[in-house]
LUMLUM-258673 format. One record per residue (C-alpha): residue number from 1; chain; x, y, z; residue in one letter. Coordinates in steps of 0.2 Angstrom, whole numbers, plus 5000, padded with zeros to 4 digits. Each point is the difference from the previous one (the first is absolute). Layout:
// residues N
  tilo  rofi     x     y     z  kolfi
   NUM     A     X     Y     Z      A
...
//
This chain:
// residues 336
  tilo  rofi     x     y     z  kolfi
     1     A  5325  5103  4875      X
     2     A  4992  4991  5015      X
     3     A  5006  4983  4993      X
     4     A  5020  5009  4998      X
     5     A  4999  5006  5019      X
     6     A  4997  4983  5003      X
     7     A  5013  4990  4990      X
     8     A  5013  5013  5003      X
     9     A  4999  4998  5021      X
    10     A  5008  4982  4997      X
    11     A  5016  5004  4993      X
    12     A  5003  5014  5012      X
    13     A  4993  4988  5016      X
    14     A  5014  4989  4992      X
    15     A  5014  5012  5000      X
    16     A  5000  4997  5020      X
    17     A  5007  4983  4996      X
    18     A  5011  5001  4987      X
    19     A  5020  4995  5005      X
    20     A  5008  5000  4982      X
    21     A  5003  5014  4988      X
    22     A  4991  4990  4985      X
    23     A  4986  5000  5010      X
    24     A  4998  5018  5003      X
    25     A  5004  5001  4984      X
    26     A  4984  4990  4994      X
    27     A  4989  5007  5011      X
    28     A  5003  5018  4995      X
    29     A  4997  4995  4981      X
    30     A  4981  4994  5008      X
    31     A  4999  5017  5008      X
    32     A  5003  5009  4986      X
    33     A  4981  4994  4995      X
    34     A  4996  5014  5014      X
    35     A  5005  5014  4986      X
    36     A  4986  4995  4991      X
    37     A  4989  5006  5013      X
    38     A  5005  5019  4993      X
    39     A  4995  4994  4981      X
    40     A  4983  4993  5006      X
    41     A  4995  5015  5015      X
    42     A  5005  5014  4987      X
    43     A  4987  4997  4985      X
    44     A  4987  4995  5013      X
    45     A  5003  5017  5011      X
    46     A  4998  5009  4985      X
    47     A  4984  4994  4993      X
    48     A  4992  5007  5014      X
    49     A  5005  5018  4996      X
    50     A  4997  5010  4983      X
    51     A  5014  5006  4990      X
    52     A  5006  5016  5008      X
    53     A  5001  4991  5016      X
    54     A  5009  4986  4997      X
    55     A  5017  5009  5004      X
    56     A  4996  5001  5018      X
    57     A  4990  4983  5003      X
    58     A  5013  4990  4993      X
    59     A  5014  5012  5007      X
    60     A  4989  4996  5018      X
    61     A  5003  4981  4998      X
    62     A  5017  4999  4995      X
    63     A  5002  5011  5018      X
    64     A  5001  4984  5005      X
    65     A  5018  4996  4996      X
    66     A  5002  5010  5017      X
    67     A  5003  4982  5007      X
    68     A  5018  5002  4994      X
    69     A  5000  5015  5013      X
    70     A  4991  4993  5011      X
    71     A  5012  4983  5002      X
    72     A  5015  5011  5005      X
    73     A  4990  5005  5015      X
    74     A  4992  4983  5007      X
    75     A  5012  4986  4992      X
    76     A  5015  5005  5010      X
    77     A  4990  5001  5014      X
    78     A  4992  4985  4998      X
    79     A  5015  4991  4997      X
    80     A  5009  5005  5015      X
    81     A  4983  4994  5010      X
    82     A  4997  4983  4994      X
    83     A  5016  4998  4989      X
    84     A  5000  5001  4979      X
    85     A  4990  4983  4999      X
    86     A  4983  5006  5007      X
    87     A  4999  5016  4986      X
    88     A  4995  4989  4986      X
    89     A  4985  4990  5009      X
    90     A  4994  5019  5006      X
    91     A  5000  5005  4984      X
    92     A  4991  4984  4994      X
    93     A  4985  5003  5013      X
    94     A  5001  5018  4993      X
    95     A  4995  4993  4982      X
    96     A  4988  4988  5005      X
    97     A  4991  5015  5009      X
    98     A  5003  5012  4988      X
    99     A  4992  4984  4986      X
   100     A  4983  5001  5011      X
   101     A  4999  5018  5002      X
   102     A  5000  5001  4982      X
   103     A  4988  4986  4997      X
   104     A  4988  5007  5010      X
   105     A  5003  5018  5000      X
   106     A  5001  5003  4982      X
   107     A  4989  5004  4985      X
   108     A  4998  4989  4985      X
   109     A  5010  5005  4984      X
   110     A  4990  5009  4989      X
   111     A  5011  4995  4984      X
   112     A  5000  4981  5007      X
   113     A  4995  4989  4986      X
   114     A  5002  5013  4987      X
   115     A  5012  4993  4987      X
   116     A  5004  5009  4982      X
   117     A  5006  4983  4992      X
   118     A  5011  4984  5005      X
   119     A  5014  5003  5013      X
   120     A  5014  4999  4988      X
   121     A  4993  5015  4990      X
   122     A  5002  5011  5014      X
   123     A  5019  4998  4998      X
   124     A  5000  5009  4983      X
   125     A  5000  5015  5008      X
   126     A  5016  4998  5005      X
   127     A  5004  5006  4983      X
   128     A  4997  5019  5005      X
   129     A  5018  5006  5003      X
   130     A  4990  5013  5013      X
   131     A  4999  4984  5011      X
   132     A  5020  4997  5000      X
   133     A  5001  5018  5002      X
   134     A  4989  4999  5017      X
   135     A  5011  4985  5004      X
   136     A  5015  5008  5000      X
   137     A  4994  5016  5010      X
   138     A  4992  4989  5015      X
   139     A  5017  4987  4999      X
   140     A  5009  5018  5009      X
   141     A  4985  5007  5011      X
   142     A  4995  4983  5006      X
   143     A  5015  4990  4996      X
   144     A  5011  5014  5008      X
   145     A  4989  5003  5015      X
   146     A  5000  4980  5005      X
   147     A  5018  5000  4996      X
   148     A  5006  5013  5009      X
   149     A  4987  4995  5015      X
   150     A  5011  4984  5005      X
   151     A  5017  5011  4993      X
   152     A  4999  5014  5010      X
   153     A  4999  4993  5019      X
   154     A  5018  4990  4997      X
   155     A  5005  5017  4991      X
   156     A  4998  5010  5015      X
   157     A  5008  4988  5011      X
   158     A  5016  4998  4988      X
   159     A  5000  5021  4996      X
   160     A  4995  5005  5017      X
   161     A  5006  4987  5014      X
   162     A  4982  4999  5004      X
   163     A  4992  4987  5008      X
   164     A  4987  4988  4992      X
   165     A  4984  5006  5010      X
   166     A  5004  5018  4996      X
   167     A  5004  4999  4984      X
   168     A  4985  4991  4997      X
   169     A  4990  5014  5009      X
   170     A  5008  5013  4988      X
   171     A  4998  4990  4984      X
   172     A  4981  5001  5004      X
   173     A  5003  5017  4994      X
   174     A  5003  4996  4982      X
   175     A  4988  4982  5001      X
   176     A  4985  5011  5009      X
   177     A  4996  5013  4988      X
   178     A  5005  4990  4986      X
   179     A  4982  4989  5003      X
   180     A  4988  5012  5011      X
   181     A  5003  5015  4985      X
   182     A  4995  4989  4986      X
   183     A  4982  5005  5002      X
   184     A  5005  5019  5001      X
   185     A  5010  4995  4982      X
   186     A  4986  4994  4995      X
   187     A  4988  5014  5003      X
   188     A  5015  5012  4992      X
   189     A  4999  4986  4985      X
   190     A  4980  5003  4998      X
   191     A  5001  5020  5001      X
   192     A  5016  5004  4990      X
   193     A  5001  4982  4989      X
   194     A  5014  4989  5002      X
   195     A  5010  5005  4989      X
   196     A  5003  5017  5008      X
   197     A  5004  4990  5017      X
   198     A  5011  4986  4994      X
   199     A  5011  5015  4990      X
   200     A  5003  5010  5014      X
   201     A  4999  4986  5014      X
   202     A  5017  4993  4991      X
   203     A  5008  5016  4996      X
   204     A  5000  5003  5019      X
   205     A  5005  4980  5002      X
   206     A  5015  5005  4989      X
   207     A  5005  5015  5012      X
   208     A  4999  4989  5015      X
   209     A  5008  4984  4994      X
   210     A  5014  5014  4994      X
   211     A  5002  5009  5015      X
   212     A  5000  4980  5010      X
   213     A  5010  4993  4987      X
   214     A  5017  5012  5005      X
   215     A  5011  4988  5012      X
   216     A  5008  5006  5013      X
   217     A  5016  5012  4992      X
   218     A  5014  5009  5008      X
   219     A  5011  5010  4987      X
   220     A  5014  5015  4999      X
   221     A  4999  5014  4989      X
   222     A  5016  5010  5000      X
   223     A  4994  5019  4999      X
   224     A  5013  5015  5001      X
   225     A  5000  5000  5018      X
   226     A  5004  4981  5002      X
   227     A  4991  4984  5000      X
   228     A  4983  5000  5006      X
   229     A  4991  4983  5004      X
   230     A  4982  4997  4999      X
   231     A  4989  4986  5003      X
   232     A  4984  4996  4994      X
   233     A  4989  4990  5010      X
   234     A  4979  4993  5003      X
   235     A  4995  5001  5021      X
   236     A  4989  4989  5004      X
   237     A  4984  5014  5002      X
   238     A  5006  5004  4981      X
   239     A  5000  4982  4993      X
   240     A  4986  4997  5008      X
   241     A  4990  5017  4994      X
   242     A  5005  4994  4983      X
   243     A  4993  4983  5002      X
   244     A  4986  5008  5005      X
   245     A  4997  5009  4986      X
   246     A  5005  4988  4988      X
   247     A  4987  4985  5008      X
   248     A  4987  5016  4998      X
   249     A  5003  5000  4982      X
   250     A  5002  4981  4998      X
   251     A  4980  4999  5006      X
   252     A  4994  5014  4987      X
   253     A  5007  4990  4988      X
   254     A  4994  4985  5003      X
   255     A  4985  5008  5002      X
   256     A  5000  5006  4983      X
   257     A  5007  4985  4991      X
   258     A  4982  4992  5004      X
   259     A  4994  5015  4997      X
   260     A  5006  4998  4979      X
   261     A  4993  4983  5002      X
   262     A  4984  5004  5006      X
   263     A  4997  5013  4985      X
   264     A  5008  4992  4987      X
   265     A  4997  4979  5002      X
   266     A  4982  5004  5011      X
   267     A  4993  4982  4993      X
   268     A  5017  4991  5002      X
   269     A  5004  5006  5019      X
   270     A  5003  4983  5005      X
   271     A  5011  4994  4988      X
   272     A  5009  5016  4997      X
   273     A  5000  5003  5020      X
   274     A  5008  4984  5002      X
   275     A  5013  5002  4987      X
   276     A  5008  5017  5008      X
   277     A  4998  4993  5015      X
   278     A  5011  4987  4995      X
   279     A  5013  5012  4994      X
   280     A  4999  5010  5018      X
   281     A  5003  4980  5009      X
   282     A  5013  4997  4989      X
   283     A  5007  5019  5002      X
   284     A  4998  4996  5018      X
   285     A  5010  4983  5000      X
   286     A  5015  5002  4987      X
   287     A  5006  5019  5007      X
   288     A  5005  4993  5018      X
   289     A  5011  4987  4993      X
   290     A  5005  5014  4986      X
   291     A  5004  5012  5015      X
   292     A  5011  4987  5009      X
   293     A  5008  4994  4985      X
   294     A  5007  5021  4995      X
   295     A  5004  5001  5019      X
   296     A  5012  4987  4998      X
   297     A  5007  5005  4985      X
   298     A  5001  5019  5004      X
   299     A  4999  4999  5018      X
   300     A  4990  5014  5001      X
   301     A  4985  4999  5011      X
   302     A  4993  5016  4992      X
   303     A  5002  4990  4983      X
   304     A  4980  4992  5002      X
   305     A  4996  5020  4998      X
   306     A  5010  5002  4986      X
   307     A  4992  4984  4990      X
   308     A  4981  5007  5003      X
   309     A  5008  5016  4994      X
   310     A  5003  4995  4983      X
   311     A  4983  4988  5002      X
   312     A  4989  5016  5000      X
   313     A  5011  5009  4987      X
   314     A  4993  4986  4989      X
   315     A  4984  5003  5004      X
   316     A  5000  5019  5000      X
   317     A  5006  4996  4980      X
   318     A  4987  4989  4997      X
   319     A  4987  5012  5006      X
   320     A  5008  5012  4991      X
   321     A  5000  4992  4982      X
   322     A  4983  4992  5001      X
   323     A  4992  5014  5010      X
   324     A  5006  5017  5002      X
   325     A  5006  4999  4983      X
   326     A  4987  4992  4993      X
   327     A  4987  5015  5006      X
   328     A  5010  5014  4995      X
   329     A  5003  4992  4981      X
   330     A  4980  4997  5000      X
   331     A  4997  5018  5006      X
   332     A  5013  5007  4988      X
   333     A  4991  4989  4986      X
   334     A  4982  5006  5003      X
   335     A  5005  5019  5003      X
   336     A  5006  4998  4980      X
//
């Protein structure tokens, strides 16, 4: 972890100097290394903690992704200080501080050293189907919560006419619960078992990604008395209550998503952490450049809503068929 800190303060340091857009480009593909920071803090969190508290410590460590909230707050006012330049060596000193803390402020890995066979072996679990399964529930908590992060602010501004600073302030109130309440989703995820929380945390996802999903409609409905207009339409306090909501859930469920890993895989955390993980990068990455490409074709700004609505549809079915279902067949079955 220390060594990660490390290595991953000299791309950003870079990112001060870069002029060309290839360059950005190849910097961020040396900072996506920093992901695997989550992969490797997640197993080792948890191996200080016994089963029925793993919920909460790992949910407790991924509270960190409250950076994400955070950096709507300082980064624009750090950039109108010193100009967008400066950011990135800030941030730099921030990981080399952040690498010493950790080096002398942590405790040694009780599972260090503690191997079940040759690397390669710990891939074969990857031929669980559970572990695609997690994969795809964390690629629309996590995915869709880093996604919707960077959408959101421009979102405001383009719905609402607001400007940058503010809608960054309000965008904190989907980005801000979304990483502080993944400890309290992990707590829920130890006391009721993740199943229960991921079920219910994306039946109410569903409602809200419905409800933000409805653009902005003005229709006529001629009634006996004449034509009557009406016109449907999201307030800021509303879309932002939503959002709310809707990061609140995100949290618990990727809270619980670790939760099924922690249970089912508890001697492959690493590898099986890091896998998932990868889905909720890559979640993360491809639904921006999905978002803007349905924009442009529908040219519907709600439209992002309306793709993670049919995302979590997905996801409810798949929890359906190999859980819900599942149980009550195996509960019909032993009753006979």
């Amino acid at each position: 972890m220390t060594m990660l800190l490390i290595l991953c303060a000299i791309p950003v340091f870079l990112i001060s100097y870069a002029t060309a857009f290839w360059q950005f480009l190849a910097i961020g593909l040396c900072l996506g290394a920093v992901g695997a920071s989550f992969a490797v803090g997640t197993p080792y969190v948890a191996r200080f903690f016994p089963p029925e508290k793993r919920g909460f410590a790992m949910g407790f460590f991924g509270a960190g992704t409250a950076g994400a909230a955070v950096n709507l707050f300082i980064t624009p006012s750090l950039q109108a200080a010193w100009g967008w330049r400066a950011i990135p060596k800030i941030y730099a000193v921030a990981l080399l501080v952040t690498a010493l803390l950790f080096w002398f402020g942590s405790a040694t890995d009780p599972g260090a050293g503690k191997t079940s066979g040759p690397w390669y072996k710990q891939f074969l679990v990857l031929k669980n189907p559970k572990i695609w399964k997690y994969c795809q529930y964390y690629s629309i908590c996590f995915g869709g919560f880093t996604a919707l992060s960077l959408w959101i602010p421009q979102y405001l501004k383009g719905e609402f006419g607001l400007s940058v600073v503010t809608a960054a302030a309000l965008a904190a109130g989907f980005s801000l619960p979304g990483s502080v309440l993944r400890a309290l989703g992990g707590t829920l995820a130890d006391r009721f078992g993740a199943h229960k929380v991921t079920w219910w945390g994306l039946w109410v996802a569903w409602v809200c990604l419905f409800l933000l999903s409805y653009p902005d409609t003005s229709f006529v409905v001629n009634t006996i008395g004449g034509p009557r207009s009406f016109h449907i339409h999201l307030g800021v306090p509303m879309f932002i209550g939503l959002l709310f909501v809707l990061g609140t859930v995100f949290a618990f469920g990727m809270a619980s998503t670790f939760k099924y890993v922690a249970d089912d895989f508890p001697e492959q955390m690493g590898v099986v952490t890091g896998i998932v993980g990868l889905a909720g990068g890559l979640g993360g990455f491809l639904l921006p450049i999905l978002f803007g490409a349905i924009l442009d074709w529908l040219g519907v700004r709600s439209s992002c809503f309306m793709f993670l609505y049919g995302i979590v549809w997905v996801s409810l079915i798949l929890l359906y068929q190999s859980s819900v279902r599942q149980v009550r067949i195996d509960g019909q079955l032993s009753s006979d």
